[in-house]
C-alpha positions, -999 to 999 in steps of 0.1 A, spaced: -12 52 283 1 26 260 -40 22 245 -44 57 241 -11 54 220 -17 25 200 -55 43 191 -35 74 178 -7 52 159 -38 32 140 -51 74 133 -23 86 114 -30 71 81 -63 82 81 -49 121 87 -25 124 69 -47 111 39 -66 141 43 -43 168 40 -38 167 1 -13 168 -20 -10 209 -17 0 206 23 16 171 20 51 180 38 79 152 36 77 147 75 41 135 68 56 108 50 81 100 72 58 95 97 32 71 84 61 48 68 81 49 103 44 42 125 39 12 99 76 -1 95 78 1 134 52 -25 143 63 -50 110 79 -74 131 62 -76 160 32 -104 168 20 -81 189 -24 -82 182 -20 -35 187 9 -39 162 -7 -61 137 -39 -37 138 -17 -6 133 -2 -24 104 -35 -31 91 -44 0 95 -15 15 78 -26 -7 47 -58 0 45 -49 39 42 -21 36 21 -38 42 -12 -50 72 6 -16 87 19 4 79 -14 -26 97 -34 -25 129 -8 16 129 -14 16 124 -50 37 102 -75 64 123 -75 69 107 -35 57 71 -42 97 64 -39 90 71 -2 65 48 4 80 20 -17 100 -3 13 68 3 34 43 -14 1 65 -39 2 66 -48 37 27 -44 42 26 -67 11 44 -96 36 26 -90 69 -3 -110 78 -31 -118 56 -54 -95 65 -31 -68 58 -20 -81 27 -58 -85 18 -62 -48 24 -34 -41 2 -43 -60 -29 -79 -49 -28 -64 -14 -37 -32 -14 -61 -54 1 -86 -58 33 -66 -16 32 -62 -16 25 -102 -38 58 -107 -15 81 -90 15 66 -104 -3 67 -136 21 74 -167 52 58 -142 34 26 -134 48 11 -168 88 17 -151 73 8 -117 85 -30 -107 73 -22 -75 37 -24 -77 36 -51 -107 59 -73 -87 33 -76 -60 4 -81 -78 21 -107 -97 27 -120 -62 -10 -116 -50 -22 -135 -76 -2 -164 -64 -7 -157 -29 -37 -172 -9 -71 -177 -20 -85 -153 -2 -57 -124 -13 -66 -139 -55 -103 -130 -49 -94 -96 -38 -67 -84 -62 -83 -101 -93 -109 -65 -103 -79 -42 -94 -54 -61 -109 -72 -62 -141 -72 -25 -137 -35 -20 -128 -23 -46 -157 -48 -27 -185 -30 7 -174 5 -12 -185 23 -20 -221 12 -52 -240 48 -63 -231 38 -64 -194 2 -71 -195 16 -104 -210 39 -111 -185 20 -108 -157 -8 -133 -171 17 -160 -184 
């Protein structure tokens, strides 16, 4: 049934988190960043939620596959970083879990300081929640940065 389907699809995040970085396969990967890029463009409320869904786990799935896969999961950050605001929400509220396991690469990493730069320009309600892990992401970066970011 397509519910039954659309319950699973919102799941994966969640299971996949829990494997660790020790089982982590490439296919796992694959899977959570096709399930979330797959349901990006439609207005569809089940594919919003799986997107949201897919957000909300993300710090979880790129911690279980490690920095040395974050390259996987890059396109899919930034394309949860433009759907809705909820999802977005759920994305800021957690870069500072992406920043730890990126940890000594977060300085080279435009990815993750290009959207919180954006976040903190974004809607009110996306300021108020990346503004505590944003202080955390930026005081894991250079001087160099740190001052770019706040000017």
């Amino acid at each position: 049934s397509k519910w039954v389907r659309m319950e699973a699809l919102k799941q994966i995040g969640y299971v996949v988190a829990l494997v660790g970085p020790d089982h982590f396969a490439d296919e796992m990967a694959k899977l959570f960043v096709t399930t979330c890029t797959d349901h990006m463009s439609s207005a569809d409320t089940s594919a919003v939620e799986i997107c949201y869904h897919g957000a909300f786990t993300f710090p979880g799935v790129v911690q279980a596959a490690g920095k040395q896969r974050w390259t996987m999961f890059q396109n899919s950050f930034r394309a949860l970083c433009r759907c809705e605001i909820r999802t977005r929400k759920a994305i800021a509220s957690s870069v500072h879990e992406i920043a730890a396991v990126l940890d000594d690469e977060l300085e080279n990493d435009v990815t993750l300081i290009s959207a919180v730069e954006a976040f903190l320009v974004d809607a009110q309600e996306i300021q108020t929640a990346v503004v505590k892990p944003a202080a955390h992401v930026i005081a894991l970066c250079s001087t160099a940065v740190q001052r770019r970011v706040l000017n």
